[in-house]
N, C-alpha and C positions, 0 to 999 in steps of 0.2 A: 717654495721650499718644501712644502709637507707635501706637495703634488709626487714632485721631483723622486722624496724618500718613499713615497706609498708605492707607488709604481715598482721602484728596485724591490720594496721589502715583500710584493705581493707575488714578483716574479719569483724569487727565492723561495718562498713558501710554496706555489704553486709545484716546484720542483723540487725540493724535500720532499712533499706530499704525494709525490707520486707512487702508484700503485707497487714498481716494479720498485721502487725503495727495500723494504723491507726481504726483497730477492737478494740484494749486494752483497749478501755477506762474502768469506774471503773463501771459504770450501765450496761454493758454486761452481760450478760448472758452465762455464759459456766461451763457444769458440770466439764470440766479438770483440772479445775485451780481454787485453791485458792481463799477464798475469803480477808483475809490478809495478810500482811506480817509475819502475825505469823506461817500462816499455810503454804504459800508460801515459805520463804525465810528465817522463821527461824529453828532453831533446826541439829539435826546430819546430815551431808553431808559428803558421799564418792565419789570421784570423780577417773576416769583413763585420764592421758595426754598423746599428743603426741606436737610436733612442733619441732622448730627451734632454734638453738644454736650457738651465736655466740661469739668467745674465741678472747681478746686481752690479748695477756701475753709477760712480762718483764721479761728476766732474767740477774739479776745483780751480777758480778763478781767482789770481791775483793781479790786482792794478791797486797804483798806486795805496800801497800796503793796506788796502781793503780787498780781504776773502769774501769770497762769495763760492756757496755750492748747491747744486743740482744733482740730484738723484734718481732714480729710476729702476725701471725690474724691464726684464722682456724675458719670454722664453719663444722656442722652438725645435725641430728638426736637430739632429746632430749624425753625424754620419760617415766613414771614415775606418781606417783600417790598424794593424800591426804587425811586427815581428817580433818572433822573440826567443831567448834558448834557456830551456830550466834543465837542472841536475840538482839529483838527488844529492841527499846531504844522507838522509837514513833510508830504511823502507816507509817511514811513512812523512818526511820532509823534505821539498826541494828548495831553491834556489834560481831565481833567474833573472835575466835583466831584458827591456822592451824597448821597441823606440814605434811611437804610432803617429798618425798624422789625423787631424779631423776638421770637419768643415761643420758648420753650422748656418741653420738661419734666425738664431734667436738674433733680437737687437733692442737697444734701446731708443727709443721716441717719445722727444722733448717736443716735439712739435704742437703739440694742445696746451703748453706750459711757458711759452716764447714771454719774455720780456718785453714789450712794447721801446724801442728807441734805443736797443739793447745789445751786445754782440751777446749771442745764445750758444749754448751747444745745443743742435736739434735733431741730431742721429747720431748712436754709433753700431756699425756693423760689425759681427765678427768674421774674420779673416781665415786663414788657415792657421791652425792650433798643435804644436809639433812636441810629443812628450816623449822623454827620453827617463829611463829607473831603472827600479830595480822590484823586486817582488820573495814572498816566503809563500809558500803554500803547505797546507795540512789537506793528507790523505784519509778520506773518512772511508771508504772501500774502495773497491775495484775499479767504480765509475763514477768516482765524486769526491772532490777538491774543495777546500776552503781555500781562501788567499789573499793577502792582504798588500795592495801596492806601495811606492813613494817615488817619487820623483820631480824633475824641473819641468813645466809646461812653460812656452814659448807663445806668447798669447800674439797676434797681428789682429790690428783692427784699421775698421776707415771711421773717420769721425768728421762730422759735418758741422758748422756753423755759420750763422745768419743773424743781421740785423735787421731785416725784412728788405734790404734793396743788395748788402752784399750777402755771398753764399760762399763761401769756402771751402774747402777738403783736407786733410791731414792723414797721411798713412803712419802707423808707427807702431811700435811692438813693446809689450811690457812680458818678463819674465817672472813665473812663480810657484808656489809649491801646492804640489798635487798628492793626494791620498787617496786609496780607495779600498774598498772589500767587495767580495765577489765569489761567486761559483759554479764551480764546472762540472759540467756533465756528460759523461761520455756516450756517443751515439756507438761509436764502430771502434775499432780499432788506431782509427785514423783521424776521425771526424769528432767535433766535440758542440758542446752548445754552453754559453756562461748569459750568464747578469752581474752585472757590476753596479755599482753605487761610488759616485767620486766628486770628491771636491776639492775647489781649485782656488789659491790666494793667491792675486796678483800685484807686485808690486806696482808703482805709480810710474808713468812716464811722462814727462815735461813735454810740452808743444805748443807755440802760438801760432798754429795756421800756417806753414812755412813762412812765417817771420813777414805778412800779410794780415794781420790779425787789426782790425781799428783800432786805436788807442792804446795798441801794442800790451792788452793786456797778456798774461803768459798764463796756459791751462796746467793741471795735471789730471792725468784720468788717474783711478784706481778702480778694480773691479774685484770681485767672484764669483765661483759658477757652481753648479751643481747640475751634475749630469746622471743619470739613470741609460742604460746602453745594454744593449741586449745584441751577443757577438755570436758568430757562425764561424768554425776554426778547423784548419786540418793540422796535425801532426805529420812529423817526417822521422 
């Protein structure tokens, strides 16, 4: 978790910090950039990301009305793109709404924590990750954006399970609520560069191994995530 936040908050900084900052005021002069935010910061944006994924997942076991649960962390990789359209609200507020898709290879690994005689959860991978919102952004000048997201993330995972002679699979998807803060920086007229910081609460989904599970006990997963994503975007 403090990885996940140091990274976003050192990119932000790094980009605040920068030399030509203190250039942006709104009586500059520069043919690159914008003279509003209408022409800046609103209208169709494609964006590609990369960054960092980090997995807290719960898997909870009930058979015969005794709970049992396993926990774990994994990070990784995260990577994956968007679209999206803002409109201004004033000159210095917009409006918009996004739909993105993302892949990861963080995961979590039970497998040094196995139960002996036991049906276990011993992996879960993340799947394709599909968020759909909405967003406010604050104009701080000509070439830089504050903004703050909300929305549904659509979480898909595989999960795996084993009592050391059976192995199992399960695909399934749990839906949840995603927040984020973030900002942008304009390179060209057209071109942009952000850091984001986002976290994601996942509801629980039911599953016993496609109805294959020994001793028919029934899982649920529950997870959250926290991601650090560093995006490359053009305006239209």
């Amino acid at each position: 978790m403090k990885t996940v936040f140091s990274v976003a908050a050192a990119a932000m900084v790094a980009l605040l910090g920068s030399p030509a900052w203190a250039q942006d005021d709104d009586d500059a002069v520069d043919p690159t950039v914008a003279l509003t935010p209408v022409e800046g910061f609103g209208g169709l944006h494609v964006e590609a990301s990369v960054g960092w994924d980090h997995l807290n997942a719960t898997s909870i076991r009930t058979i015969d009305n005794t709970i049992t649960q396993t926990r774990g962390t994994g990070s990784g990789a995260a990577f994956g793109g968007a679209i999206g359209y803002d409109i201004p609200l004033t000159d210095k507020v917009l409006i918009g709404a996004e739909l993105g898709v993302y892949g990861s290879t963080a995961k979590f690994n039970n497998s040094a924590h196995l139960v002996a005689n036991d049906f276990n959860t011993s992996l879960v991978k993340i799947q394709p990750d599909v968020f759909i919102g909405g967003r406010v952004g604050f104009v701080l000048n000509r070439k830089t954006e504050v903004y703050a997201k909300a929305g549904l993330s659509t979480f898909h995972f595989s999960v795996y399970g084993t009592d050391g002679s059976d192995n199992l699979h399960q695909s399934a998807s749990a839906t949840g609520l995603r927040g984020g803060i973030g900002l942008e920086r304009q390179i060209t007229k057209v071109t942009y560069v952000k850091v984001e910081y986002d976290y994601t609460h996942y509801g629980s989904e039911q599953f016993n191994f496609s109805d294959a599970t020994p001793n028919a006990s029934v899982y649920n997963l529950r997870g959250n995530r926290q991601q650090a994503m560093l995006s490359f975007g053009f305006r239209f």
